[in-house]
Structures are given as C-alpha cells and as structure tokens.
Backbone atoms as SQL, in Angstrom:
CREATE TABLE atoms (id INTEGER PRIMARY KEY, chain TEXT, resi INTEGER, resn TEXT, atom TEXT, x REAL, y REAL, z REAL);
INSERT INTO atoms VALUES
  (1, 'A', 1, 'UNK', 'N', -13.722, -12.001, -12.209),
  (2, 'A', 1, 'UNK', 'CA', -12.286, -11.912, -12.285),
  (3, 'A', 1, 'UNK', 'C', -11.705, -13.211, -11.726),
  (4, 'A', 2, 'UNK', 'N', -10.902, -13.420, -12.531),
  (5, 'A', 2, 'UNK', 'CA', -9.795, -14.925, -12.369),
  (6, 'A', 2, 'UNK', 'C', -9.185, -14.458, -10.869),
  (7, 'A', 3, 'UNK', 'N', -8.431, -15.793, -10.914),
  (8, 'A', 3, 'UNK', 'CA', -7.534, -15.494, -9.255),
  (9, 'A', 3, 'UNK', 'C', -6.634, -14.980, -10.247),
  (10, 'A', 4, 'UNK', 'N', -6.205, -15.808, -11.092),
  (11, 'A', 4, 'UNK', 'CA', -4.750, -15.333, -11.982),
  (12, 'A', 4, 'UNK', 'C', -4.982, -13.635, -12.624),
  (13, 'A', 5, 'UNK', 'N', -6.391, -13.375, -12.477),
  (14, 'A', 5, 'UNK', 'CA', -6.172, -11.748, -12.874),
  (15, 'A', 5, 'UNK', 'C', -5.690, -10.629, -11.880),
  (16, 'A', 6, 'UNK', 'N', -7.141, -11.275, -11.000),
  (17, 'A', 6, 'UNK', 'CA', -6.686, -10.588, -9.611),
  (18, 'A', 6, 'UNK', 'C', -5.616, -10.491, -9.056),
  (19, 'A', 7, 'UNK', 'N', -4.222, -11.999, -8.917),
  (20, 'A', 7, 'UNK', 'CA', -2.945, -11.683, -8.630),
  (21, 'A', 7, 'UNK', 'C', -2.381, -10.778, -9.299),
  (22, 'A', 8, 'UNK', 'N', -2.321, -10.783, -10.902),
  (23, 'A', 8, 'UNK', 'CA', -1.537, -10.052, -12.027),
  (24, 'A', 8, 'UNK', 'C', -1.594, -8.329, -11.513),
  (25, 'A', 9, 'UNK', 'N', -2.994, -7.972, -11.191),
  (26, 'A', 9, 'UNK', 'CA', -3.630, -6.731, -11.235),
  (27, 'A', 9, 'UNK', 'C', -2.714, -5.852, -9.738),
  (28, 'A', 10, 'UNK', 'N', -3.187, -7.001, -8.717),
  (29, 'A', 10, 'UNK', 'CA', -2.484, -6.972, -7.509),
  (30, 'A', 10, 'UNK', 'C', -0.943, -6.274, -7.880),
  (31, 'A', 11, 'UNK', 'N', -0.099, -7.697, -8.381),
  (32, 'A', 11, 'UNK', 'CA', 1.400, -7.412, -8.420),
  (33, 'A', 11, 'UNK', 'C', 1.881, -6.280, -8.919),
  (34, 'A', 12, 'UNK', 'N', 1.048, -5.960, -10.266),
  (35, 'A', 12, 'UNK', 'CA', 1.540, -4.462, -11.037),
  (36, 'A', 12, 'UNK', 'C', 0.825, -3.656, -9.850),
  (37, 'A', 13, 'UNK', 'N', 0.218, -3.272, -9.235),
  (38, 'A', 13, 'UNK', 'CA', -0.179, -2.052, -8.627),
  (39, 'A', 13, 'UNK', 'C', 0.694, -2.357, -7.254),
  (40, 'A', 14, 'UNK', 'N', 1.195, -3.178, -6.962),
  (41, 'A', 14, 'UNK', 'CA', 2.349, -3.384, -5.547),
  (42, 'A', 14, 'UNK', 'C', 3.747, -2.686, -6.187),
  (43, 'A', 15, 'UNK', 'N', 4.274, -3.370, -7.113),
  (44, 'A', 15, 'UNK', 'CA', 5.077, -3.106, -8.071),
  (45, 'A', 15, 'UNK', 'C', 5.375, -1.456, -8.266),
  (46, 'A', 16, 'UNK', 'N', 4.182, -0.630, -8.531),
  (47, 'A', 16, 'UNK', 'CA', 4.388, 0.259, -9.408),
  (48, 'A', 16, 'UNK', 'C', 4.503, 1.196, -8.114),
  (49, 'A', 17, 'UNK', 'N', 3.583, 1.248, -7.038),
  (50, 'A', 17, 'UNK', 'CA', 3.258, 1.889, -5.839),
  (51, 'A', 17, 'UNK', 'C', 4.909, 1.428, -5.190),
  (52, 'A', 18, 'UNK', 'N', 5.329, 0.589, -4.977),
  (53, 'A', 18, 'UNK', 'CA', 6.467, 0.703, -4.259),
  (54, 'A', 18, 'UNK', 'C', 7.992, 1.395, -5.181),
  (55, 'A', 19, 'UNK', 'N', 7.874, 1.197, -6.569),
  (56, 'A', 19, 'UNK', 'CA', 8.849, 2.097, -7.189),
  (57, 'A', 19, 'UNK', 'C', 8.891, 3.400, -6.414),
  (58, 'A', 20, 'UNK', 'N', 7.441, 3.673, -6.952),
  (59, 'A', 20, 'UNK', 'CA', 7.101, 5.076, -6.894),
  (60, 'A', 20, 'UNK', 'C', 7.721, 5.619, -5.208),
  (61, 'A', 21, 'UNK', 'N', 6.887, 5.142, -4.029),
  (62, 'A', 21, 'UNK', 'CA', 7.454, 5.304, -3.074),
  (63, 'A', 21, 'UNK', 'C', 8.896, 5.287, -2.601),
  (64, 'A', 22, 'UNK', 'N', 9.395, 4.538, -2.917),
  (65, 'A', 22, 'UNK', 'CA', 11.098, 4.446, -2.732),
  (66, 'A', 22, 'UNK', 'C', 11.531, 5.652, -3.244),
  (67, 'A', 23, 'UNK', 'N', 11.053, 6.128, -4.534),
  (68, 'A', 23, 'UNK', 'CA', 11.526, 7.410, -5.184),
  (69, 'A', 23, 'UNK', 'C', 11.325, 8.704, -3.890),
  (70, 'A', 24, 'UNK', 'N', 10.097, 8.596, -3.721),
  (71, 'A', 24, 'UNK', 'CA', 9.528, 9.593, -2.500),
  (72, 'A', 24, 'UNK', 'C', 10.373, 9.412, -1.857),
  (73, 'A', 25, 'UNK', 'N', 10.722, 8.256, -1.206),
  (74, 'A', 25, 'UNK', 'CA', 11.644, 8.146, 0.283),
  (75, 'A', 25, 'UNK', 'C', 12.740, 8.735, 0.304),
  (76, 'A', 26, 'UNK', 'N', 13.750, 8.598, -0.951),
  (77, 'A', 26, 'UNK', 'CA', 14.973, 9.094, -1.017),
  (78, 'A', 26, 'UNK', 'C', 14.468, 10.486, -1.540),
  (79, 'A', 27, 'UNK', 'N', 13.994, 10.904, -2.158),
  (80, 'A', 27, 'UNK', 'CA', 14.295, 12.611, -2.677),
  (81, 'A', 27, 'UNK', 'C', 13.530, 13.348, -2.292),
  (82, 'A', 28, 'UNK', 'N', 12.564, 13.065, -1.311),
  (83, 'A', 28, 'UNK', 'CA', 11.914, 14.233, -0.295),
  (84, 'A', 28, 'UNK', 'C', 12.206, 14.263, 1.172),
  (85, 'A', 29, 'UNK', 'N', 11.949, 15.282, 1.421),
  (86, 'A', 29, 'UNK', 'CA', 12.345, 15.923, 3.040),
  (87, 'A', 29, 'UNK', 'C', 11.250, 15.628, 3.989),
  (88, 'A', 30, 'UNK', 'N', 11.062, 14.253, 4.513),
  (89, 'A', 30, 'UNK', 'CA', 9.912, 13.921, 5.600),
  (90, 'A', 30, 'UNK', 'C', 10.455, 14.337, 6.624),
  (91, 'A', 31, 'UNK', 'N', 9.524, 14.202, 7.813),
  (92, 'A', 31, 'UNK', 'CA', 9.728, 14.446, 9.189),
  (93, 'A', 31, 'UNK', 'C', 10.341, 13.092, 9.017),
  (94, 'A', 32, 'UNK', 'N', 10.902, 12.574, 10.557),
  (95, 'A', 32, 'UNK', 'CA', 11.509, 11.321, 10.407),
  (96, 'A', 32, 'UNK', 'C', 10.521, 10.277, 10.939),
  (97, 'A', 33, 'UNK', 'N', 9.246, 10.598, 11.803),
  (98, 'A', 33, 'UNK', 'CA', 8.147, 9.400, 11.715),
  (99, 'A', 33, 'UNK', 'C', 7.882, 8.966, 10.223),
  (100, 'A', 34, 'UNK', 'N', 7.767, 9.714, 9.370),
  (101, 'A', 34, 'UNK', 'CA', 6.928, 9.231, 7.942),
  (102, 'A', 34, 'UNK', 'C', 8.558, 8.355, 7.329),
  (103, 'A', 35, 'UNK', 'N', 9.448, 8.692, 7.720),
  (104, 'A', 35, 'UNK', 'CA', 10.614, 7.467, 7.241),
  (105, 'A', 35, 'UNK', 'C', 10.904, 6.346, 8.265),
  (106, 'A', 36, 'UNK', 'N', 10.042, 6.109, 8.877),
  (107, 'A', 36, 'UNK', 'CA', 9.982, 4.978, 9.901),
  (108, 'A', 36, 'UNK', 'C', 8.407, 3.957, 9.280),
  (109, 'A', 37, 'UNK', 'N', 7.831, 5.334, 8.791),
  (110, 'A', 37, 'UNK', 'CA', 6.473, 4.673, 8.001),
  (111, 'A', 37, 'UNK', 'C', 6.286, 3.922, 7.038),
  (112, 'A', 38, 'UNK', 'N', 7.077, 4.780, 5.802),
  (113, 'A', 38, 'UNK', 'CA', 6.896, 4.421, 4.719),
  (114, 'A', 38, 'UNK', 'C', 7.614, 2.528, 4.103),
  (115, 'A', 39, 'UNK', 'N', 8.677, 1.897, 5.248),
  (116, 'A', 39, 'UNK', 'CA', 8.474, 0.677, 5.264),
  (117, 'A', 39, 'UNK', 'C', 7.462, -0.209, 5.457),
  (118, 'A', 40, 'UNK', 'N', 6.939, -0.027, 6.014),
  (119, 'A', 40, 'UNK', 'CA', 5.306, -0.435, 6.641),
  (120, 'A', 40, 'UNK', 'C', 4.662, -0.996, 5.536),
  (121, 'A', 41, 'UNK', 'N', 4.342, 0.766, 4.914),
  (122, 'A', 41, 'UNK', 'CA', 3.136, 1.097, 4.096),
  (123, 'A', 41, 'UNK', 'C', 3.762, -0.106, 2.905),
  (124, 'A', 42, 'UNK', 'N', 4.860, 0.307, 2.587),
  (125, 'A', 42, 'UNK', 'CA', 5.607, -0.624, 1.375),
  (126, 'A', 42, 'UNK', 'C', 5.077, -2.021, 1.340),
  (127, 'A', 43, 'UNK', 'N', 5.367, -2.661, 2.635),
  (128, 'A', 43, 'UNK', 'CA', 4.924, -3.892, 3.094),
  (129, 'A', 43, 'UNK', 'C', 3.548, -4.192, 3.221),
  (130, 'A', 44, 'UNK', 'N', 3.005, -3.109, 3.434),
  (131, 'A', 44, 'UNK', 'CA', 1.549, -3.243, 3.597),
  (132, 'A', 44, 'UNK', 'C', 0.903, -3.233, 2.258),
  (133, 'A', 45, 'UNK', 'N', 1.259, -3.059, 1.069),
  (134, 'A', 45, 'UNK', 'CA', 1.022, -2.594, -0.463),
  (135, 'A', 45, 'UNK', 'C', 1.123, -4.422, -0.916),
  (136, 'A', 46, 'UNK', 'N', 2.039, -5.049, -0.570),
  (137, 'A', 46, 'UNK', 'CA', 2.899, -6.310, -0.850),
  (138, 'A', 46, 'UNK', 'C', 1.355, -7.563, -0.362),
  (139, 'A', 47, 'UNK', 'N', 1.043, -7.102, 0.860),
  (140, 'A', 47, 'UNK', 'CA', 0.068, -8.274, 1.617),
  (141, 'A', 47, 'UNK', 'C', -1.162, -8.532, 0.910),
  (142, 'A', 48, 'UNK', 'N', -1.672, -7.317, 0.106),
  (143, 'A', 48, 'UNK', 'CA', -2.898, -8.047, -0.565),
  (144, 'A', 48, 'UNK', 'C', -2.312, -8.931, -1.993),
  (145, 'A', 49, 'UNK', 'N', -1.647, -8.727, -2.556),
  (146, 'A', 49, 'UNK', 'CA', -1.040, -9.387, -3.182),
  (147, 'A', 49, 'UNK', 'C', -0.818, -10.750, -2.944),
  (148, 'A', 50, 'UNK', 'N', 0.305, -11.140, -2.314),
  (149, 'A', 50, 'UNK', 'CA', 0.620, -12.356, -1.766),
  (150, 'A', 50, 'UNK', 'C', -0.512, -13.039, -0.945),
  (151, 'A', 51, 'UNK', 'N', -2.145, -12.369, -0.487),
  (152, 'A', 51, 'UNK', 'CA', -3.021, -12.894, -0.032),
  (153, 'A', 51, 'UNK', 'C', -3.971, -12.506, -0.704),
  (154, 'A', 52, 'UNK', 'N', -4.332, -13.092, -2.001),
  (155, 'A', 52, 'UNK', 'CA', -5.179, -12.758, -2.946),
  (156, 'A', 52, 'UNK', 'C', -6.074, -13.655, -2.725),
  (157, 'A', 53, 'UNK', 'N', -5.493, -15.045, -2.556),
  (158, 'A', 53, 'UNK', 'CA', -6.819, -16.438, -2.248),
  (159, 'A', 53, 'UNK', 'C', -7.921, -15.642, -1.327),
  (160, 'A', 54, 'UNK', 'N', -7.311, -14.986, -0.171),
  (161, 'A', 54, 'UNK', 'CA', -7.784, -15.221, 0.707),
  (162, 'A', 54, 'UNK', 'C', -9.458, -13.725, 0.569),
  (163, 'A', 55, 'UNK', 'N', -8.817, -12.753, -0.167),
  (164, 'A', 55, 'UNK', 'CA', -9.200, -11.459, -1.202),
  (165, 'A', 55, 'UNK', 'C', -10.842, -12.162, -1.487),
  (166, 'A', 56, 'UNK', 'N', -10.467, -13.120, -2.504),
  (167, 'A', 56, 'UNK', 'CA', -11.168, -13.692, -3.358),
  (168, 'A', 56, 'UNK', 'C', -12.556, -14.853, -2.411),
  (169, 'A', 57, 'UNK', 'N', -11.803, -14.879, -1.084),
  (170, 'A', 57, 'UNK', 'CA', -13.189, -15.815, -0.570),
  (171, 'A', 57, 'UNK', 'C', -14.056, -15.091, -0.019),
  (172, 'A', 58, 'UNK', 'N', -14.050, -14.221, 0.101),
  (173, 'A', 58, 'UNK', 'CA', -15.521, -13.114, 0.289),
  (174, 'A', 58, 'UNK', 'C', -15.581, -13.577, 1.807),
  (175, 'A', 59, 'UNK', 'N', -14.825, -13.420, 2.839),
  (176, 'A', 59, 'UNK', 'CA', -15.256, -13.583, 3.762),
  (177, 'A', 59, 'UNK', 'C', -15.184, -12.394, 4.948),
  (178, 'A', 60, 'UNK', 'N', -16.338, -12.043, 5.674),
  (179, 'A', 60, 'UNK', 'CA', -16.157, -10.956, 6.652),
  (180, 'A', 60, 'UNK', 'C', -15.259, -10.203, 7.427),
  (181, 'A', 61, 'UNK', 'N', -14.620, -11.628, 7.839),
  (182, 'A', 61, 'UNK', 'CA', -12.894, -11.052, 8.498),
  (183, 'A', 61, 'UNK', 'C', -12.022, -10.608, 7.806),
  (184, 'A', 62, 'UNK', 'N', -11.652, -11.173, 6.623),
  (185, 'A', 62, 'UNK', 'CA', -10.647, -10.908, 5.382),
  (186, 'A', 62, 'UNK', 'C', -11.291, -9.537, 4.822),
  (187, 'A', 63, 'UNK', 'N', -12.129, -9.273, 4.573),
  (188, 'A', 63, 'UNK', 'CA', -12.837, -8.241, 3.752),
  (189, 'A', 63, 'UNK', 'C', -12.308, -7.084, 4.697),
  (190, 'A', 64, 'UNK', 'N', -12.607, -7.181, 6.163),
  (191, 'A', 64, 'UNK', 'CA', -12.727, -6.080, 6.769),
  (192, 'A', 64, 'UNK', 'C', -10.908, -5.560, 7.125),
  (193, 'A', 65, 'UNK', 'N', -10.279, -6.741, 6.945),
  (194, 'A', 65, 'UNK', 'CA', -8.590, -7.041, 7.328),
  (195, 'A', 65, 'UNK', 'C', -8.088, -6.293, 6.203),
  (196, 'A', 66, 'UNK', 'N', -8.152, -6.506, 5.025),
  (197, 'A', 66, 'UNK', 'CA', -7.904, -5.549, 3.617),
  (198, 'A', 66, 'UNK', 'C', -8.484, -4.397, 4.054),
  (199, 'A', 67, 'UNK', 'N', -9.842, -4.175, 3.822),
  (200, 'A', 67, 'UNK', 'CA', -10.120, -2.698, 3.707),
  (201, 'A', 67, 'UNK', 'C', -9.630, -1.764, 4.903),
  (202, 'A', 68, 'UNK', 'N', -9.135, -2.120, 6.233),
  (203, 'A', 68, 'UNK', 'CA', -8.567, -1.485, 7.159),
  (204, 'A', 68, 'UNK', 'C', -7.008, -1.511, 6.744),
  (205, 'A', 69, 'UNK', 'N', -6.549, -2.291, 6.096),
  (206, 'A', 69, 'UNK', 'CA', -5.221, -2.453, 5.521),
  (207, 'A', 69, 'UNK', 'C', -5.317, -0.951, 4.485),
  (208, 'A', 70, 'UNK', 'N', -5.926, -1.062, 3.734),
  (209, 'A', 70, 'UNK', 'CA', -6.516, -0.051, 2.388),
  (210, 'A', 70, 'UNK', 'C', -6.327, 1.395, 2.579),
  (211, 'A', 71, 'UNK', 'N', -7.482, 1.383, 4.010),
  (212, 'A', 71, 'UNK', 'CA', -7.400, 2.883, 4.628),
  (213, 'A', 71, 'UNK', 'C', -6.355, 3.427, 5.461),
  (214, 'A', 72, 'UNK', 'N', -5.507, 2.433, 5.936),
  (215, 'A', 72, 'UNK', 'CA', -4.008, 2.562, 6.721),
  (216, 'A', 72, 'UNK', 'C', -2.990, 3.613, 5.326),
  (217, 'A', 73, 'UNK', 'N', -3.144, 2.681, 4.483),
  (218, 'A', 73, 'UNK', 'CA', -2.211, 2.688, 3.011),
  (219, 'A', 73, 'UNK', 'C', -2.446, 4.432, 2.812),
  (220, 'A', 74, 'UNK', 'N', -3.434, 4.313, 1.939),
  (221, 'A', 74, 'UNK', 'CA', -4.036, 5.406, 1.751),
  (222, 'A', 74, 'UNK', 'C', -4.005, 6.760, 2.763),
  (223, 'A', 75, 'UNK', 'N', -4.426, 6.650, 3.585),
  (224, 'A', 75, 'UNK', 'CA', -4.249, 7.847, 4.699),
  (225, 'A', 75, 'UNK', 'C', -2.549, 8.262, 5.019),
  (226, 'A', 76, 'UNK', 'N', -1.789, 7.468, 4.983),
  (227, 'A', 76, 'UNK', 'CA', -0.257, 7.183, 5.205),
  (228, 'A', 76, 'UNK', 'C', 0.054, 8.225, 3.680),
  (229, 'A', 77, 'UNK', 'N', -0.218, 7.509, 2.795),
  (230, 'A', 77, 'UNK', 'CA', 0.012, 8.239, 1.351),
  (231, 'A', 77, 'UNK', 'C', -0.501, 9.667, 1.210),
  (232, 'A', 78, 'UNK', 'N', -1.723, 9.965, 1.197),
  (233, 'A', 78, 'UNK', 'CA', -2.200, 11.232, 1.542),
  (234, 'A', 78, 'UNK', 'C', -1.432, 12.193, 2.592),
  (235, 'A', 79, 'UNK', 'N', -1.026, 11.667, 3.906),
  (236, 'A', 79, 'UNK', 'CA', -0.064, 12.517, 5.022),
  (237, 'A', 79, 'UNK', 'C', 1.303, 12.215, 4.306),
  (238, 'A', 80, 'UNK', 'N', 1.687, 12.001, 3.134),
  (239, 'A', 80, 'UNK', 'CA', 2.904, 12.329, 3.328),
  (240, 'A', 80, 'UNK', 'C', 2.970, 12.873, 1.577),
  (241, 'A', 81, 'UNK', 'N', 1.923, 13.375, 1.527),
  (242, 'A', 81, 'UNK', 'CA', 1.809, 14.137, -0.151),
  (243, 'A', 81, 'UNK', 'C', 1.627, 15.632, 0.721),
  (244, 'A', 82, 'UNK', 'N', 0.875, 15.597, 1.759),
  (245, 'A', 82, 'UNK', 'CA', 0.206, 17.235, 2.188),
  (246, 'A', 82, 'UNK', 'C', 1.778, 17.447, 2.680),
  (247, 'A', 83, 'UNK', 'N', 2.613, 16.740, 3.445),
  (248, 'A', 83, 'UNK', 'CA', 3.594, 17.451, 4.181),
  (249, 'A', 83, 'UNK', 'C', 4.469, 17.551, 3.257),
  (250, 'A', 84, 'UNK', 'N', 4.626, 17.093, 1.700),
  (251, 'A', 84, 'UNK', 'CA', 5.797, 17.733, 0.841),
  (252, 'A', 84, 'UNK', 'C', 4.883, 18.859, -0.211),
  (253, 'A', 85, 'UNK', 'N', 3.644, 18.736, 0.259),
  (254, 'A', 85, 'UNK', 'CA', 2.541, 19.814, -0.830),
  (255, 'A', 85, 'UNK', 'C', 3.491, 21.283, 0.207),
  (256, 'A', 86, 'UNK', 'N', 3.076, 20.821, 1.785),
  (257, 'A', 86, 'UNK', 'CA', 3.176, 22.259, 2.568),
  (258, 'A', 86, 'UNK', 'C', 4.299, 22.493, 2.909),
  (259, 'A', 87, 'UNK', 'N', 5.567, 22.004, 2.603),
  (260, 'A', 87, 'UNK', 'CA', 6.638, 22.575, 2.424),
  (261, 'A', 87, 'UNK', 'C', 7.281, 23.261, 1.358);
C-alpha cells in the first residue's frame, strides 16, 4: 500500500466515523462523562490520519502509539453503543 492510499483510506474512515459520531452526540442520551469523551475519541480518529508517514515506518514506538490509540477508540465506541443498547 501507497502512502497516498493509506492517507486516502485513513481520511474516508476519519471522515465517515466522525459524521457518524456527531450524529450519536446530538441525538442520544449519554451520561455526561461519555459527552466530555466523545471529543477526544473524534480527535483521536483524526491522528492516525494526519500521522500516516509515521503509520507507514514500521517502527516499535509508533506501532505500539496507534494500536493503544486503536484500543482507546474502540473500547470508548463499544461503551457508548452498550449504554444506548441498555437504555
């Protein structure tokens, strides 16, 4: 994969994930930590993107900096699907 794919691939999935979320933010009923969150997460969706070079150099620190970024994202997304599943 190109850098120029990898950015492209990046931007639409930042893109589409933060629509989507904003939608969540305004028309569901969170506790008010998960609307203190979901800026974060937004921002946090944005960073692999705009640090794709860095994605792409295969290096230990970066690798492990994303994928802890990844599982932040993700776990954040998951806790705030169960608390509008269990309401």
């Amino acid at each position: 994969m190109t850098l120029y794919d990898a950015r492209r691939n990046q931007l639409i999935i930042a893109g589409i994930s933060t629509i989507l979320l904003a939608m969540l933010w305004t028309v569901s009923d969170l506790p008010r930590s998960m609307y203190y969150t979901l800026p974060f997460i937004i921002a946090g969706l944005w960073i692999p993107a705009l640090l794709v070079r860095k994605q792409l150099q295969g290096s230990l620190a970066w690798n492990l900096f994303f994928g802890v970024l990844g599982i932040a994202v993700i776990s954040t997304i998951v806790r705030v699907v169960w608390l509008i599943g269990r309401g």
